[in-house]
Every structure is written in structure tokens, then in C-alpha cells.
C-alpha positions as CSV (number, residue, x, y, z in Angstrom):
1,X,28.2,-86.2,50.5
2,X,29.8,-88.1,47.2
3,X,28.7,-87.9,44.0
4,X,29.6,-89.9,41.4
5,X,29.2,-89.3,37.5
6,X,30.7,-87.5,34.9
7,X,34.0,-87.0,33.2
8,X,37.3,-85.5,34.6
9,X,38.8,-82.9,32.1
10,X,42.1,-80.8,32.6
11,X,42.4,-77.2,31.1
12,X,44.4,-73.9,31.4
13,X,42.5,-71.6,32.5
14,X,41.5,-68.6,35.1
15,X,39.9,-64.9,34.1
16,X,42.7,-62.9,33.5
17,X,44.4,-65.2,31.1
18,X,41.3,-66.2,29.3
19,X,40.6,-62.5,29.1
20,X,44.1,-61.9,27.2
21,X,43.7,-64.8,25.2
22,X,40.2,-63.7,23.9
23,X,41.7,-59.8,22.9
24,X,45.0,-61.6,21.6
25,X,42.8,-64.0,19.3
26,X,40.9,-60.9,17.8
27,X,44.2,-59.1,17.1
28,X,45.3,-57.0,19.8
29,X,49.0,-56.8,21.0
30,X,48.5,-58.2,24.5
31,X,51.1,-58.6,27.6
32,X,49.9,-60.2,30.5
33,X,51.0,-59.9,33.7
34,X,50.3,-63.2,35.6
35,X,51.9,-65.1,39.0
36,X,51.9,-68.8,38.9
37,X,53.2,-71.3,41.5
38,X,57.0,-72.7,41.2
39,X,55.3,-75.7,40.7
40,X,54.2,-78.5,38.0
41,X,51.3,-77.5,37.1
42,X,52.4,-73.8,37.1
43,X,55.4,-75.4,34.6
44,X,52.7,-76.2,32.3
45,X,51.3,-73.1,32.3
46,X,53.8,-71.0,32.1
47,X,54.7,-73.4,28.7
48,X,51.3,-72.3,27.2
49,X,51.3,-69.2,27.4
50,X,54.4,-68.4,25.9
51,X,53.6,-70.5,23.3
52,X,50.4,-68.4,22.8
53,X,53.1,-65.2,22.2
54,X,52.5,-64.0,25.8
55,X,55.7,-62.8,26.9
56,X,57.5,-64.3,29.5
57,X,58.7,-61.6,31.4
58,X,54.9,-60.4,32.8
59,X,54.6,-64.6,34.2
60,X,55.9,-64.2,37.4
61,X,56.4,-67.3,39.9
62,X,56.1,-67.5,43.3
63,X,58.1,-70.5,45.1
64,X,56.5,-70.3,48.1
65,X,53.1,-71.1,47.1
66,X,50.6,-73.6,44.9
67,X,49.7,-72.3,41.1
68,X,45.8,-71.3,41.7
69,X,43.5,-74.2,40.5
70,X,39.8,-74.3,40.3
71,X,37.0,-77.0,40.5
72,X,34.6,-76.5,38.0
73,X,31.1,-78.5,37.9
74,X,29.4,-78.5,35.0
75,X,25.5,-80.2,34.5
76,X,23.8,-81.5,31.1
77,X,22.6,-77.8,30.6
78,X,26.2,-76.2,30.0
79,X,26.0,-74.6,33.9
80,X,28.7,-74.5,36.5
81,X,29.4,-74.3,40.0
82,X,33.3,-73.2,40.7
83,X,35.0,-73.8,43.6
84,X,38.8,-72.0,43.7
85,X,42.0,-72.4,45.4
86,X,44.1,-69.2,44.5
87,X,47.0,-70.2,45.2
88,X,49.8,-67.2,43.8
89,X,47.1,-65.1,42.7
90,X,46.4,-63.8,46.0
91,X,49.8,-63.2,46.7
92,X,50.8,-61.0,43.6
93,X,51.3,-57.7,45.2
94,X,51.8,-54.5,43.9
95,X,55.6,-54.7,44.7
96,X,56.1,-57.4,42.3
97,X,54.8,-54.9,39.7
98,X,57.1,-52.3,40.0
99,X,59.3,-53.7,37.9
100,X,56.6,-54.0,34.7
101,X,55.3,-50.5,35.4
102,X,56.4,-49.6,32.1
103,X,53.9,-51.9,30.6
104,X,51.0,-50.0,31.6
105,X,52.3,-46.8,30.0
106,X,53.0,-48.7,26.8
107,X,49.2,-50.2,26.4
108,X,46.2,-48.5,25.2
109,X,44.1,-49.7,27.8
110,X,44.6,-51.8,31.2
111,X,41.9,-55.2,31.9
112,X,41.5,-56.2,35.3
113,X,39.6,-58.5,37.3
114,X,39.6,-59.9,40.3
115,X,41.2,-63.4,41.4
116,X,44.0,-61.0,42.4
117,X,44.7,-59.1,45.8
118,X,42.4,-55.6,46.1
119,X,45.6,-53.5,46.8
120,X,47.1,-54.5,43.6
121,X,44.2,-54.0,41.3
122,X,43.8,-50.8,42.8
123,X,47.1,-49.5,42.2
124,X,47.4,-51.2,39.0
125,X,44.4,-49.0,37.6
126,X,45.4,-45.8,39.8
127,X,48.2,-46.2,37.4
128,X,46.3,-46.4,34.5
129,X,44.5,-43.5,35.2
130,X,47.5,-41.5,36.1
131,X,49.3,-42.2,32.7
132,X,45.7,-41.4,30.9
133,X,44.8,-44.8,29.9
134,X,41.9,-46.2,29.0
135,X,40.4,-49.1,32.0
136,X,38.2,-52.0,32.2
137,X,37.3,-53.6,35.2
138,X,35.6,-57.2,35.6
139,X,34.4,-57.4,39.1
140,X,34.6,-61.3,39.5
141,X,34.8,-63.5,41.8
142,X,32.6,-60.5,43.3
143,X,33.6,-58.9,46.5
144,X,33.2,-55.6,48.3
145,X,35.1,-52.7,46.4
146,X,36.1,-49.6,48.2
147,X,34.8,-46.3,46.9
148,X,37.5,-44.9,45.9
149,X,38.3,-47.7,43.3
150,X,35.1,-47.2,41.2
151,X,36.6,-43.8,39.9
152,X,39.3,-45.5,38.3
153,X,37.0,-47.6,36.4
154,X,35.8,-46.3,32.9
155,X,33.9,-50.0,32.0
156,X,32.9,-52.2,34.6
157,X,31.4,-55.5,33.3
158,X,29.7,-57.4,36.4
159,X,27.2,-60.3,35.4
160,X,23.7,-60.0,36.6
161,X,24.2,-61.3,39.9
162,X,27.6,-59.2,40.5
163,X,25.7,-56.5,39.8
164,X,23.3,-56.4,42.3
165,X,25.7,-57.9,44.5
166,X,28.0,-54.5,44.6
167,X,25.4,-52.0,44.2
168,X,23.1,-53.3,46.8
169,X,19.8,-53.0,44.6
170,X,17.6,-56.0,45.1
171,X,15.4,-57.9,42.7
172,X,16.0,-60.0,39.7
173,X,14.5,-58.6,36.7
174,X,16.2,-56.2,34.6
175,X,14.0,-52.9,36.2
176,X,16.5,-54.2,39.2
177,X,19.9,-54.7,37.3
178,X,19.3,-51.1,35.6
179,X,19.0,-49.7,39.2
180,X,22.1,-51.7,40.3
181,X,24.1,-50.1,36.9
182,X,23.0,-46.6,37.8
183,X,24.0,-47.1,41.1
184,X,27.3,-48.5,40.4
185,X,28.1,-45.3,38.0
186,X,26.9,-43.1,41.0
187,X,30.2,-44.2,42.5
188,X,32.0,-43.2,39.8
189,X,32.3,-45.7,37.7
190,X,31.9,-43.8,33.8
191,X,30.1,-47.1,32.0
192,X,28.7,-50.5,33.4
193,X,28.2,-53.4,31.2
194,X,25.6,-56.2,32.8
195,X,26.2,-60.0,31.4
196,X,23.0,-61.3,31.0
197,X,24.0,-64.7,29.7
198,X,21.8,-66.1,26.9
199,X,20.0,-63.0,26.7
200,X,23.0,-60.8,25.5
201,X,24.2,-57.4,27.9
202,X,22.9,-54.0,29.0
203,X,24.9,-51.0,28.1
204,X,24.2,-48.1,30.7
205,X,25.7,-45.2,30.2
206,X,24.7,-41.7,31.8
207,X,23.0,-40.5,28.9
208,X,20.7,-44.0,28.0
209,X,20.4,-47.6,28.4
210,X,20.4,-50.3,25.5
211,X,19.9,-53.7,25.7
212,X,22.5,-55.2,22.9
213,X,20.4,-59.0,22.7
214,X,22.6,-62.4,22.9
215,X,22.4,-65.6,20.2
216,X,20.4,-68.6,20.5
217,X,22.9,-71.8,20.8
218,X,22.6,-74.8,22.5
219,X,25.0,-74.4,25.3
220,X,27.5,-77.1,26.1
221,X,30.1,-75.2,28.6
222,X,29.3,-71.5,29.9
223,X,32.7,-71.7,31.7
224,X,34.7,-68.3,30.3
225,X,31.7,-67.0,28.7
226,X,32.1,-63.8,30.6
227,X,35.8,-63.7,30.2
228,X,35.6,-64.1,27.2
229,X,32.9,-61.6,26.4
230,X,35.2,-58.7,28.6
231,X,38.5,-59.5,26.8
232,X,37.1,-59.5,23.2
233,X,35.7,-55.8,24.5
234,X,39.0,-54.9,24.9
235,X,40.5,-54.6,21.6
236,X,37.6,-52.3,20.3
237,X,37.5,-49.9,23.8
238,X,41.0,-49.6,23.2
239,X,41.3,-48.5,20.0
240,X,38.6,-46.3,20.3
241,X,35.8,-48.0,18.9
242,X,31.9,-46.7,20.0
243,X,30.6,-49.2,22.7
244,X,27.5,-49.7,21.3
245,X,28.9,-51.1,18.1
246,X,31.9,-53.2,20.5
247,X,29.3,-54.8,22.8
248,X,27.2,-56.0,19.6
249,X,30.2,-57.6,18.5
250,X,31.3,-58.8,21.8
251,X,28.5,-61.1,22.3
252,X,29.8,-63.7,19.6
253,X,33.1,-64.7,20.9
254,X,30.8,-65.8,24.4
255,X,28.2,-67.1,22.5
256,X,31.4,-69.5,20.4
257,X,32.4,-69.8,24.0
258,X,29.2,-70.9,25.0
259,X,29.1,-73.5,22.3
260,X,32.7,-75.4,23.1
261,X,34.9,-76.5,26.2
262,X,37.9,-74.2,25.5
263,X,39.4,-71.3,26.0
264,X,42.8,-71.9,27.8
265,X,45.2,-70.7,30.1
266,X,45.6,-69.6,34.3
267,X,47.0,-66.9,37.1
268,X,46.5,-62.9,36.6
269,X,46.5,-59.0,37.2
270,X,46.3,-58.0,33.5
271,X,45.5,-58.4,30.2
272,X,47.2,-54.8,29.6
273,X,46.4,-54.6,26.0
274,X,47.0,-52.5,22.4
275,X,45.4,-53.0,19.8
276,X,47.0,-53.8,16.0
């Protein structure tokens, strides 16, 4: 079927790099570690970010295969529908990291999501752990996780719908995402953060559950609403700052997200990030 309508616009983007951009715009010292295609549109990339002060040495390339691209559908109401290619993304294995090890044990804390291989994220954060640093995990694009990687995880930060996609609990009101939170931390997982778009997070913790609310706007373009959200929580779980008071905060750079078409940049294992 063909649809016609609309406007064609070209950004940088993809989670991990919107995620370092968001924690690099509030402050924090961030390196990214990132594989892009030995291509044109990986050029471009590669371009912006070091001109946003990532450095060049975490932006791998990988000749052999397309920069990862995405499709992004967008209606009058600010919502999407994404289709991806991942291109080098899924090809970034933990081999290629050896060499930036060292990066880890210079951060505070270590962002990861998931547009990258399983294997690498998991060793990635195994490392983290083993060096006593501080982890965030944003399960998206959602897919099965093996047990043995929720441990690792001290914040995991699913949306609604990732939510009860990994824990299994079934429903859709938020009775049902509070049982999908508690579930997920019965894996091991030490705090879960739910999205809830417009109206704000949930903060579970063993001890309670608060519901932080969101900000009225008039949404334009939800696209990296949720990265943005995780990587502005990066700067204040690294430097120590109580969640409660970093989620309340949190919500505004996704509801200025929320508002615009913009945050920019694309390919990812990190943001590893310390704050200034």
C-alpha cells in the first residue's frame, strides 16, 4: 500500500547518541562509544558528533557494512511509528571494545540501550559492575533479556509498553505497570523507571512507589522523548543525586523534546558518562 503526504526531513539521530547528547547538554563529561558505517551518511555523522565535543576515538566504523538508519512516521498528534535498518550497530561486538575498556573505569556511571548486539551490552555493563560503577539500562527497541543481565542493572528505564513486554504482566493501567516494575526488580534489577509519556514516570523502588507527574504541552514530535528523558537521568544518578529529586527534573528535557523536532545524532553502545 502507498501513502502519500507529508514532509521528508533528515536528522542525526539513534538512542545512544541522543542519550549522550541529552547528559552532555546538561553538563556532564560524556564519551560515547558508537559504530557507524564507512559510508556517506556515516561521514556526516561522524562530522557531528565531534563537533558536539564527542571524542573521536569511541566512533568506530565498520567498512563492511551500512551506517544504521531509521524510518520514522510521525501523524498531526506528535506520534510515531519507526521502522530500523541497524546497519553497524548490530555488528559492534565486544572485541571492538577492548580497546576503550579504560573508558568505563574512567566514568561515573555507564548508559546502555539496546540497538546494539545483547553480548556486548552485557559485557559492557558486567564491566561496569566489576569496576563498581554506577549502570543504567534503557531496554529499547525491547527484546528478550537473559536473567543474568538484570543484576547488572541498577536503573532500568522501559516505557509502558517495554515494561510489560519484559516482565510478562499483562494489562494496561498503571495497577499493571507497577506489577511489571516489581517483577522486573525480582530479577534483580535494583530500580525501574516506567515512561509514561504525557503523564510523567513511576519510580519503583523496593521500599515504595511514586508517581513523579509529566507537563502539559502540545506535542509536535515525541521522537527521542524517552532518550532524552534516560540521558538527562544520567548526569544526576551519576553524581549521586536522590532519584526522586533526578526523575522530577528529568521530565523537562522530554517534555522540551516533546515540544520540537530535534535532538541529533546516530550509532551506539554508550553514553559512558561523568559528571562536571
Amino acid at each position: 500500500m502507498t501513502v502519500s503526504g507529508g514532509a521528508l526531513l533528515i536528522s542525526h539521530g539513534g538512542k545512544g547518541a541522543n542519550q549522550a547528547l541529552a547528559a552532555r547538554r546538561l553538563g556532564a563529561e560524556v564519551r560515547l562509544i558508537a559504530q557507524i558505517g564507512q559510508d556517506s551518511i556515516g561521514d556526516r555523522i561522524v562530522g557531528h558528533l565531534t563537533d558536539a565535543g564527542f571524542p573521536a576515538e569511541g566512533l568506530l566504523r565498520d567498512p563492511a557494512t551500512a551506517t544504521g538508519v531509521a524510518l520514522i512516521m510521525v501523524d498531526r498528534a506528535g506520534r510515531n511509528q519507526i521502522a530500523v535498518a541497524p546497519g553497524a550497530n548490530r555488528t559492534l561486538t565486544r572485541e571492538r571494545l577492548y580497546s576503550l575498556q579504560g573508558w568505563i573505569e574512567w566514568s561515573d556511571l555507564l548508559l546502555c540501550q539496546l540497538e546494539t548486539p545483547l553480548e556486548t551490552v552485557r559485557w559492557a555493563l558486567g564491566e561496569a559492575r566489576r569496576l563498581g560503577r554506577r549502570t543504567i539500562l534503557n531496554p529499547a527497541p525491547p527484546r528478550p533479556l537473559p536473567d543474568d543481565l538484570y543484576p547488572l542493572v541498577d536503573v532500568l528505564t522501559p516505557n509502558a509498553g517495554e515494561a510489560l513486554a519484559l516482565s510478562g504482566a499483562t494489562g494496561g493501567g498503571k495497577d499493571a505497570i507497577h506489577e511489571a516494575a516489581q517483577r522486573l526488580m525480582r530479577k534483580g534489577t535494583g530500580v525501574v523507571i516506567v515512561t509514561l509519556g504525557a503523564d510523567g514516570a513511576l519510580l519503583v523502588t523496593r521500599e515504595d512507589a511514586i508517581h513523579v507527574p509529566g507537563f502539559s504541552v502540545d506535542a509536535v514530535d515525541t521522537r527521542a522523548a524517552g532518550a532524552a528523558f534516560t540521558g538527562a537521568l544520567a548526569p544526576g544518578r551519576g553524581s549521586g543525586r536522590p532519584l526522586r529529586e533526578a526523575v522530577s527534573l528529568r521530565t523537562l528535557p522530554a517534555r522540551s523534546r516533546a515540544r520540537g523536532a530535534g535532538l541529533r545524532s546516530r550509532s551506539q553502545i554508550g553514553p559512558t558518562s561523568r559528571p562536571s
